[in-house]
N, C-alpha and C positions, 0 to 999 in steps of 0.2 A: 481294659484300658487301652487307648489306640495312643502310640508314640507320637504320631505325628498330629496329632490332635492334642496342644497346650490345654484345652479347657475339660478334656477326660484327667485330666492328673489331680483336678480338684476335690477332697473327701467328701464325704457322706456328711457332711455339715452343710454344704450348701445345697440351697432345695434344686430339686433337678428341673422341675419347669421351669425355675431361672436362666438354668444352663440350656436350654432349651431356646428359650426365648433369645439368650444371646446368640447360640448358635444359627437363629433363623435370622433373629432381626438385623446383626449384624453384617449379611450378605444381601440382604434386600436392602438395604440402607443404602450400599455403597453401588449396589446396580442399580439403584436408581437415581443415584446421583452420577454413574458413570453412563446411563442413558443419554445425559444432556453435554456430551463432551462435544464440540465443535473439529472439526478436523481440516488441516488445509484447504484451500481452493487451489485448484489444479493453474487458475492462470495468477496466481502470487495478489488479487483483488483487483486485477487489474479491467473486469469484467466491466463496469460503468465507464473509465474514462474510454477502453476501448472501441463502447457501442458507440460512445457519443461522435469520437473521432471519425468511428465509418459509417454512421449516418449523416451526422451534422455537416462533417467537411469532407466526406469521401476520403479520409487520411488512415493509415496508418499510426496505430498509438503504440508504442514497445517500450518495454524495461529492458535496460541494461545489465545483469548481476552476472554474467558469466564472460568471460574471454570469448569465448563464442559468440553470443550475440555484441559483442563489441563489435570484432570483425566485420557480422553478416552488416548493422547499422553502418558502418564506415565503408562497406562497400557501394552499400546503398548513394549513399551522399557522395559518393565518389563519382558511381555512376549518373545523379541527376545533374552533378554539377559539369558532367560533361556535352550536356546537351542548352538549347536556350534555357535562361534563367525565364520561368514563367512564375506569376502568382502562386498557381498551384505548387507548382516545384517549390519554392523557398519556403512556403508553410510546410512540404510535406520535410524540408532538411532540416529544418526548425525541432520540427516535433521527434525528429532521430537525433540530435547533435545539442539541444539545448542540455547544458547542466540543469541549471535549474528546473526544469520541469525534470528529467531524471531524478533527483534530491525527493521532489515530489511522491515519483512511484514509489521512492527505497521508502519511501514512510510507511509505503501500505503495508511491507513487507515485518515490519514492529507493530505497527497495528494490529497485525492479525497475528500475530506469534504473540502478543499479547491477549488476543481474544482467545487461542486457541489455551493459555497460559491458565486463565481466568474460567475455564470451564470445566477445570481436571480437580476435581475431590482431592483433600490433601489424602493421606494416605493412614490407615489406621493406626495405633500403637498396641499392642499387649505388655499388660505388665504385671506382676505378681507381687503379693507382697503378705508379709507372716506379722499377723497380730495376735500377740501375746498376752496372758491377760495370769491372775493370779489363782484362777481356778480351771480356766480353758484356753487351749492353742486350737487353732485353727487358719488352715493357707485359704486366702480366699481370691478365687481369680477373677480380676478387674478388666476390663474392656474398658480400652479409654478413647476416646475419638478428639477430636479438633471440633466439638458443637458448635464453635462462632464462625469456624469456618465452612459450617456444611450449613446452618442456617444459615448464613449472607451469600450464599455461592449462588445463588440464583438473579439474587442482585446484581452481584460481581461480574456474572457473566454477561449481564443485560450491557451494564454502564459499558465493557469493554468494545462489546460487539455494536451500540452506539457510538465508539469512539473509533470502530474502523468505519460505520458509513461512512464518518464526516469525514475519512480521510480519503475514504474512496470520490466522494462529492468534490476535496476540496483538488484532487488530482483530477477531477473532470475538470473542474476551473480554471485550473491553471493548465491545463493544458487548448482549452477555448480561448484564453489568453495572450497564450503565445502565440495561439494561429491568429487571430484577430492582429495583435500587434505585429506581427513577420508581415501578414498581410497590408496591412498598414504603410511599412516603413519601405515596402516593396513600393506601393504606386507613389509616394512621395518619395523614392528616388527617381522611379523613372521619369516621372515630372517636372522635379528637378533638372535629370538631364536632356529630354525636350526644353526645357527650359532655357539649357546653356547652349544647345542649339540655334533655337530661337533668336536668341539674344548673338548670338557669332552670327548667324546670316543677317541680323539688322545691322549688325558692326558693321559688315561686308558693302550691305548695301548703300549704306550710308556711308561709308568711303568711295565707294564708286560714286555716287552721286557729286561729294564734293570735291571729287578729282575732274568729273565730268564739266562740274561747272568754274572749273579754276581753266580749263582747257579752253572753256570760251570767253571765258575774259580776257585770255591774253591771244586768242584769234588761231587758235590750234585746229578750231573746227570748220 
């Protein structure tokens, strides 16, 4: 009898190809269901909005989660906004400084701690128990596992890891988004302020004008 092995303690009542069979099937069970564990991504999921960013807009895409990148991000913006505000410039402050699109990233970061959640086998139980009877005793050792939860765990895994695409997709969205609309509010200010330009040199000139012609009506010129 081996101590450290619960299922040698069981008597000569139970047939031993049983114990057998538990002893095998029960560790190919669980490796194979710990085959399909899912394990972080090194860039927090961030791998779609970020391609999209440096392909589509030539931008920089970052998550915020550390004091760290707080800083390096606010250095950033600190230093674009010290130079001409261009187009380019305010989509890229945009996409470091917005909340919102940050809120976005931090989803991926539950997303996938829940995919990675939903791919981990619950964990065996062993338990023993003594059935008495009025002619015969006998301890008989029971394997018990979580069956509904190792048959739907393939499901489970799937739905999850479908629920981090969409949130990987929908952080590419909103971060296309925000650059389109920074973009955006960008030329309809400076349009605006050519605008009020425009409109003060017409003021301008059209007071020169009617000062011009007020000079010759009364014989100034």
């Amino acid at each position: 009898m081996n101590p450290s092995d619960p299922l040698s303690a069981a008597p000569i009542g139970i047939p031993q190809a049983r114990l057998r069979m538990i002893r095998l099937g029960v560790p190919m069970a669980i490796a194979a269901a710990l085959s399909g564990c899912v394990n972080f991504s090194p860039d927090g999921g961030m791998s779609v909005a970020a391609g999209i960013a440096a392909q589509e807009l030539e931008k920089d895409a970052v998550t915020i989660r550390t004091p760290e990148d707080a800083k390096s991000a606010r250095d950033r913006v600190e230093d674009l906004l010290k130079r001409r505000l261009t187009a380019d410039a305010a989509v890229q402050t945009a996409l470091l400084n917005n909340r919102g699109l940050q809120a976005a990233y931090n989803e991926l970061g539950i997303a996938e701690a829940a995919m990675v959640q939903a791919s981990i086998p619950p964990n065996p139980s062993f338990s023993f128990s003594r059935i008495s009877g009025s002619l015969e005793s006998e301890l008989e050792a029971t394997v018990t596992a979580n069956i509904l939860a190792l048959a739907t765990l393939p499901a489970r895994a799937e739905i999850a890891a479908d629920r981090f695409r969409a949130a990987q997709l929908r952080a590419a969205e909103e971060t296309l988004r925000v650059a389109a609309e920074t973009r955006r509010n960008y030329y309809r200010a400076v349009a605006a302020q050519e605008l009020v330009g425009f409109l003060t040199q017409a003021n301008a000139a059209c007071s020169a004008t009617i000062w011009m012609g007020m000079r010759r009506q009364r014989g100034w010129l």
